[in-house]
C-alpha positions in Angstrom: -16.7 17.2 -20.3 -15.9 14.4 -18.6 -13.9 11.3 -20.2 -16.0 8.1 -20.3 -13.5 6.3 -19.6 -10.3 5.6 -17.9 -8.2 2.6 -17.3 -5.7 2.4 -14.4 -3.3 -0.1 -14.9 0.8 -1.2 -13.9 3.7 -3.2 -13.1 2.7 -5.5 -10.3 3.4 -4.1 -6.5 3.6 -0.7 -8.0 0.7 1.7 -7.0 -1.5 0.9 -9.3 -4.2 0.7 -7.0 -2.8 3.9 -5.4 -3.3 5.7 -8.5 -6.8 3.5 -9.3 -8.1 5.2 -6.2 -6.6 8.7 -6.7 -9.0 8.6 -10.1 -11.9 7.0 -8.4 -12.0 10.0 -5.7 -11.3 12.6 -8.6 -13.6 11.4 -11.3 -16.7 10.8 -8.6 -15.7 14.2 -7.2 -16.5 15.3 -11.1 -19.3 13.3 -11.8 -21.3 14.4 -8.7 -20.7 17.6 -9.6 -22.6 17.1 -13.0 -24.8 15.1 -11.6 -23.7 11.9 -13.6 -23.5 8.4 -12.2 -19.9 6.6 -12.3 -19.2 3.1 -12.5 -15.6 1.6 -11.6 -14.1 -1.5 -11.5 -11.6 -4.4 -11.9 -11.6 -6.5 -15.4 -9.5 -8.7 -16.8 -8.2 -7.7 -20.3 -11.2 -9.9 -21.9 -13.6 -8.6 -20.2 -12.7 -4.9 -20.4 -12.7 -5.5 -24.4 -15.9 -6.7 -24.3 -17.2 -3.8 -22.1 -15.9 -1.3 -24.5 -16.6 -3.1 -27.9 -20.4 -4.2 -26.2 -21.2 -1.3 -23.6 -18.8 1.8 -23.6 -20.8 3.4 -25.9 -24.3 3.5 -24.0 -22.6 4.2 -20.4 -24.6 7.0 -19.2 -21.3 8.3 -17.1 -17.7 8.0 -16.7 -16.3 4.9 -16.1 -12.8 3.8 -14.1 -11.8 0.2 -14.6 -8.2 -0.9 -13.0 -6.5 -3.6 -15.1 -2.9 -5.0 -15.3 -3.4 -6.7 -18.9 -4.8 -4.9 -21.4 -5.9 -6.3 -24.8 -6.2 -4.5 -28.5 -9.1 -2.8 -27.8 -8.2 -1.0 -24.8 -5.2 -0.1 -26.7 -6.0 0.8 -29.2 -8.8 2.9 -27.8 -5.7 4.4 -25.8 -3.4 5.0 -28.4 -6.7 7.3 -30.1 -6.7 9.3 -27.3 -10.9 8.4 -27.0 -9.7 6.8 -23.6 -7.3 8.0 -20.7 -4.7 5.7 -19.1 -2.7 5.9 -15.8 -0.1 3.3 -15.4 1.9 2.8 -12.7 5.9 1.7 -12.5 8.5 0.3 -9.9 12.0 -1.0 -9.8 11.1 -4.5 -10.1 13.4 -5.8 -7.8 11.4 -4.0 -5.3 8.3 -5.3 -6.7 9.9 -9.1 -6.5 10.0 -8.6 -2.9 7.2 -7.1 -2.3 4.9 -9.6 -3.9 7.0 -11.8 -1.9 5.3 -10.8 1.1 2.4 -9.9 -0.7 1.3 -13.6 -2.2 3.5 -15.7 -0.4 4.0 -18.1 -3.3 8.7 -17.7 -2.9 10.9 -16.4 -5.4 10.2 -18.2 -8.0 6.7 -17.4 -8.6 7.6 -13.7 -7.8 9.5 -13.3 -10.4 7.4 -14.9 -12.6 4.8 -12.6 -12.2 6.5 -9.5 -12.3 8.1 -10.2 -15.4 4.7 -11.1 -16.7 3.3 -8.3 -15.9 6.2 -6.0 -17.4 5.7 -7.4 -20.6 2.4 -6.5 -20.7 3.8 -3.3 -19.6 5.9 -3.0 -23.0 2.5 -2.1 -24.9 1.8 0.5 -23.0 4.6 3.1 -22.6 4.7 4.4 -25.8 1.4 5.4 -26.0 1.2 9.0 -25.1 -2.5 9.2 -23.5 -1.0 7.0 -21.1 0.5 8.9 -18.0 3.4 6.9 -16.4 3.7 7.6 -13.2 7.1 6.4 -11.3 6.3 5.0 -8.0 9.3 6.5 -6.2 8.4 10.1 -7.1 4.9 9.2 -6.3 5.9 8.0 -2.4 7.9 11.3 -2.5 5.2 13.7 -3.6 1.7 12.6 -3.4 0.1 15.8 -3.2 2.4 16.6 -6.9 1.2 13.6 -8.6 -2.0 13.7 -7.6 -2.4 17.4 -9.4 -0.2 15.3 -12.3 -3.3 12.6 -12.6 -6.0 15.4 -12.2 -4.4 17.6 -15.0 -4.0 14.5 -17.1 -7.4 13.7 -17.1 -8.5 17.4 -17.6 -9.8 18.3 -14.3 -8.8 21.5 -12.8 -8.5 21.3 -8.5 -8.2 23.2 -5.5 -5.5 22.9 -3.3 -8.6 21.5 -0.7 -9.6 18.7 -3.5 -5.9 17.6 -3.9 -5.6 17.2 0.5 -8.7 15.7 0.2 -8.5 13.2 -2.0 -5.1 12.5 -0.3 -6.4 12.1 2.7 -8.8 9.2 1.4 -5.9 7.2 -0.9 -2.5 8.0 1.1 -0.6 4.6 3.2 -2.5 5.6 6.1 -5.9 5.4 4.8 -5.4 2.7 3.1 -3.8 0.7 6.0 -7.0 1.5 7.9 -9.2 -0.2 4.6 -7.0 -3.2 4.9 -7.9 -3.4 8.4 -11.2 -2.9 8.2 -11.5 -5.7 5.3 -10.9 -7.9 7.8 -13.8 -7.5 10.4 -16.0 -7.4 7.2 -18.1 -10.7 6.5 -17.6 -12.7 3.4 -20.7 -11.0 1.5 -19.0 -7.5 2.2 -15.8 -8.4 0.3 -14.5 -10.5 -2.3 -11.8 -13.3 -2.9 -8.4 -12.8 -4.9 -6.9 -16.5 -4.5 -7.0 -16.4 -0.5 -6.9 -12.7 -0.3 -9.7 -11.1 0.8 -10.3 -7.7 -1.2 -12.3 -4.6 -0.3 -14.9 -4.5 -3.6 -15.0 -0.6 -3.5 -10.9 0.3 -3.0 -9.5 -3.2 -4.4 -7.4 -3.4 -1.7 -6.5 -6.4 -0.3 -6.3 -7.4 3.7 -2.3 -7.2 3.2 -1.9 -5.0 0.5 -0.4 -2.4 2.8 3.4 -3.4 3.2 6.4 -1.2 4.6 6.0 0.6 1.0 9.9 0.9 1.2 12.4 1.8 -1.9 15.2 -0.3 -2.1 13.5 -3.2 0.2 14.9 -5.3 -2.4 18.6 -4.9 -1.0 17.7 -5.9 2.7 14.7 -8.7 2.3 16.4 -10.5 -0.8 20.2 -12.6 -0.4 22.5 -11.3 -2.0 23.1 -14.1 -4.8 19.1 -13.3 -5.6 19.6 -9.6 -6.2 22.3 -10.1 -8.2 20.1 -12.4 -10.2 17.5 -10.1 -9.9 19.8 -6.8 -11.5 20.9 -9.1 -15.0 17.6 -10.3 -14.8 15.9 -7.7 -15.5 19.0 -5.2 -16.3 17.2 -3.7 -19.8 14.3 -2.7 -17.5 16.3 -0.9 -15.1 18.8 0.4 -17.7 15.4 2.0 -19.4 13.9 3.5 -16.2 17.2 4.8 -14.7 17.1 2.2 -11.7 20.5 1.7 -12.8 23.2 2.8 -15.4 25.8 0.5 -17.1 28.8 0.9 -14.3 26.4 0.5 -11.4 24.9 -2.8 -13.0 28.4 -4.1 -13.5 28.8 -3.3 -9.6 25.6 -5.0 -8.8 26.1 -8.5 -10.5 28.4 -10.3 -8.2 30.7 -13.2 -9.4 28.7 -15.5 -7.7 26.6 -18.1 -10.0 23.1 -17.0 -10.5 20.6 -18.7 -8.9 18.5 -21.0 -10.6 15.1 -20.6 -10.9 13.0 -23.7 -10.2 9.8 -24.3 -12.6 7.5 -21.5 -11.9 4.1 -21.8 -11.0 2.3 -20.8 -14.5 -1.1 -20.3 -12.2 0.6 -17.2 -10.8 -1.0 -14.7 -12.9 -0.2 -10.8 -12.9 -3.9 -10.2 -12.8 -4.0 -9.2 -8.7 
């Protein structure tokens, strides 16, 4: 029996619409093959309440929504088990720099949204139907965690489901999307800020960067990943990005920078 529903969520710049689209291939897969419709999209926190306090329960077939903030009833509909999670998580350094390149709005607002989005991420992990899936094992062994997502949402595959569905979701693939998004015309797509975003795969025209662990280390100064590393040094303590000796390394002598008002527009919703 298929779940009715699963949410996809995660740290900013972290996969999560890697992993939103590794579900979307596997529960269609599913549903097709008991003939039941499926529905997916992406909701704020407010409006994926309201879908499951208002219409959850008369969806005639699994749905897959992709979220980054997720309010009590999601959770607590998680922490039940009635609903399935898959979130997503990255050495947010990383995801600093990537979102960087990815919005374009400086450091600031980078790291404003990141840690935004990681304290919505302190809700999640302790709630066990939630599978947390590390994005640097995930670029290391797609094929693994996408048999880690398909066992976690109860579906047995083939060795030719978990290629195929690779084949459709990998950096490759999805570099082609972003691509494509572009020749598109403006009723085939829809608009994130000025990002134009593919309405099936919710990637974005750039979403596709050099996907790189550790970018952190070459594409911020040095004074800013120092900042970066006591910035968010319980984070990386807790995830193993770093243990007490190699923080002390990391933080340099240096005065931290300052960070300039952030822009409190930048939301963690992208």
């Amino acid at each position: 029996m298929l779940r009715p529903l699963c949410i996809c969520n995660g740290l900013i710049r972290s996969g999560s619409t890697w992993s939103y689209n590794v579900c979307r291939e596997l529960i269609q897969l599913a549903a097709a093959g008991q003939k039941l419709p499926f529905g997916s999209s992406y909701l704020h926190s407010q409006q994926l309440d309201l879908f499951i306090v208002q219409q959850w329960s008369r969806s005639p077939g699994p749905t897959l929504v992709k979220a980054h903030e997720l309010g009590p009833y999601a959770l607590a509909n998680l922490q039940s088990g009635a609903v399935k999670g898959v979130c997503t998580f990255r050495d947010p350094r990383d995801c600093v720099a990537s979102d960087m390149v990815f919005m374009g709005l400086g450091f600031d607002a980078s790291v404003y949204r990141v840690n935004v989005s990681l304290e919505c991420l302190r809700s999640c992990e302790p709630i066990k139907p939630i599978l947390m899936v590390r994005y640097e094992e995930m670029m290391a062994d797609h094929l693994g965690n996408i048999r880690r997502i398909a066992a976690h949402l109860g579906f047995g595959v083939s060795d030719e489901v978990v290629n195929y569905v690779d084949s459709r979701t990998n950096v490759e693939s999805s570099k082609k999307v972003c691509e494509q998004i572009r020749n598109l015309t403006i009723k085939q797509v829809f608009e994130i800020e000025s990002h134009r975003v593919d309405p099936v795969t919710h990637l974005h025209e750039n979403h596709i960067g050099n996907a790189k662990i550790g970018r952190w280390r070459d594409e911020l100064s040095a004074q800013q990943g120092a900042y970066l590393t006591e910035y968010f040094a319980p984070w990386l303590l807790k995830w193993g990005y770093e243990t007490p000796d190699s923080l002390a390394r990391h933080i340099s002598s240096d005065p931290p920078v300052v960070l300039q008002a952030s822009n409190p527009a930048a939301t963690a919703s992208v």
